[in-house]
C-alpha positions in Angstrom: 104.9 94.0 124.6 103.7 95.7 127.4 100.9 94.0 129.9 98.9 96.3 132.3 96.2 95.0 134.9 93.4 96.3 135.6 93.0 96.7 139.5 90.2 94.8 141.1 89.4 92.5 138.1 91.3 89.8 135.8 91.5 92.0 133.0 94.4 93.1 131.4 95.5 95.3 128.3 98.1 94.2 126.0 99.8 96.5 123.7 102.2 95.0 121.1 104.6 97.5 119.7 105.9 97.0 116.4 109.0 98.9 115.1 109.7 97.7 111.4 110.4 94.0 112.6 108.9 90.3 112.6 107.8 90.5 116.0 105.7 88.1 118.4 102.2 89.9 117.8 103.1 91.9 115.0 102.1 91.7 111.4 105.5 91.4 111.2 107.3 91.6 107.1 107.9 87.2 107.6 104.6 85.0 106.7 102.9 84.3 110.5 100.4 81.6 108.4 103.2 79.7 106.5 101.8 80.2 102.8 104.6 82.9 102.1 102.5 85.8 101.8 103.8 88.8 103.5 101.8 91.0 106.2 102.4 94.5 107.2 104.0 95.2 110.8 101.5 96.6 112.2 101.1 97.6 116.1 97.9 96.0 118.0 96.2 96.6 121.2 94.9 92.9 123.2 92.5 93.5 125.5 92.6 90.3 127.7 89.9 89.4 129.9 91.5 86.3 131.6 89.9 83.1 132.2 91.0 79.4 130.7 92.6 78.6 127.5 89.9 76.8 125.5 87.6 80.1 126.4 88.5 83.4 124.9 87.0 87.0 124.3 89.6 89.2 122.2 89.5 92.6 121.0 92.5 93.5 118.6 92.8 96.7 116.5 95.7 96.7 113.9 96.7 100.2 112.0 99.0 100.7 108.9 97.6 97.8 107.6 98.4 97.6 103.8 94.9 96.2 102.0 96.2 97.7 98.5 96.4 94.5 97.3 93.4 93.4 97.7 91.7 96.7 96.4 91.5 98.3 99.5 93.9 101.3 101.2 97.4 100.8 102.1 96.9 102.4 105.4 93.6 100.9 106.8 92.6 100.1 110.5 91.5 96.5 111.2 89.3 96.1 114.4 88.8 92.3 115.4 87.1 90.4 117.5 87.9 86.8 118.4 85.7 84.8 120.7 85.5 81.1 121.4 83.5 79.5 124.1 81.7 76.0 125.1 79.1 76.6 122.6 80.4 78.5 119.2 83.9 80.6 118.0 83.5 83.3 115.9 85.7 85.7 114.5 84.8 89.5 113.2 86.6 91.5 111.4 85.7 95.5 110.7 87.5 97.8 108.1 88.5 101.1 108.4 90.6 103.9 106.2 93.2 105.8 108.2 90.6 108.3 108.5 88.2 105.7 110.4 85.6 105.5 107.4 84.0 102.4 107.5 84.7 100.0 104.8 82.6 96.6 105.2 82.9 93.9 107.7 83.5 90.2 107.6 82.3 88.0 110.2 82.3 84.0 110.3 81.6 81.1 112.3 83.4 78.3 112.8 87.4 79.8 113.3 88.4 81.9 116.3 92.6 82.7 117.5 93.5 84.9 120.1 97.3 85.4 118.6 97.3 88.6 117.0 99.0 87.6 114.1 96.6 84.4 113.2 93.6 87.5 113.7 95.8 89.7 111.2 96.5 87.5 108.6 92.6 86.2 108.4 91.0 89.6 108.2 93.5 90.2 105.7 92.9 87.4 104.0 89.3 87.8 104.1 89.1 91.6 103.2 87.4 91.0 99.3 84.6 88.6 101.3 83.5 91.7 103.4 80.0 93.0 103.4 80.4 96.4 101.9 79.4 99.5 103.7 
C-alpha cells in the first residue's frame, strides 16, 4: 500500500497493489465476507479525504475484476463510492468492460464501508441488481 498526501489539505491517495495474493485491500483469491465465495485480486485506488471515523467519503476503482459468473466480463472495472455521514450511508457501485463501456450501476441506501474489500465484494455481489445501461 502506498499512502501519498496531498500538500496543504487532509487529503490523501491510497493505492493498494495487488500481486496475485490475499492482500489487506485486495480482492484477494480468500473470501474477505466469510460466506466462502472467492473474489478476484484486484488492485484499487482509495482516495481518502480525512476526517473522523463514523464519517466517510470513499472513491475506490477495482480492475480485472472477474463478473463472468454473474453474466458479466471477466475483466470489468468497478468504480465505487462509499459515503456515510450524520444523516444517511450510501454505497454506488458503476460497471465497466476493460474497454470502459458502461454496463449499469447499482446504488443503495442503507450500507456504506470504507475497506476496499467489504466495497469489492458488495458490488460484486450486487452486479445482476444493476440498472442496465
Amino acid at each position: 500500500m502506498r499512502v501519498s498526501r496531498i500538500p496543504g489539505t487532509n487529503l490523501a491517495i491510497i493505492v493498494v497493489l495487488c500481486a496475485g495474493v490475499a492482500a489487506a485491500g485486495c480482492g484477494g483469491s480468500g473470501s474477505p465476507d466469510g460466506t466462502g465465495a472467492s473474489y478476484p485480486t484486484a488492485p484499487s485506488v482509495r482516495f481518502d479525504k480525512g476526517g473522523t471515523q463514523d464519517h466517510f467519503n470513499e472513491k475506490f476503482e477495482f480492475t480485472g475484476v472477474d463478473l463472468s459468473d454473474a453474466g458479466g466480463p471477466a475483466d470489468a472495472t468497478i468504480r465505487a463510492g462509499s459515503k456515510r455521514n450524520n444523516n444517511s450511508q450510501d454505497t454506488d457501485c458503476g460497471y465497466f468492460t476493460s474497454a470502459d463501456a458502461y454496463l449499469g450501476s447499482f446504488d443503495t441506501q442503507g450500507f456504506a464501508s470504507d475497506d476496499p474489500d467489504v466495497v469489492l465484494s458488495f458490488c460484486v455481489d450486487h452486479f445482476g441488481d444493476r440498472s442496465r445501461a
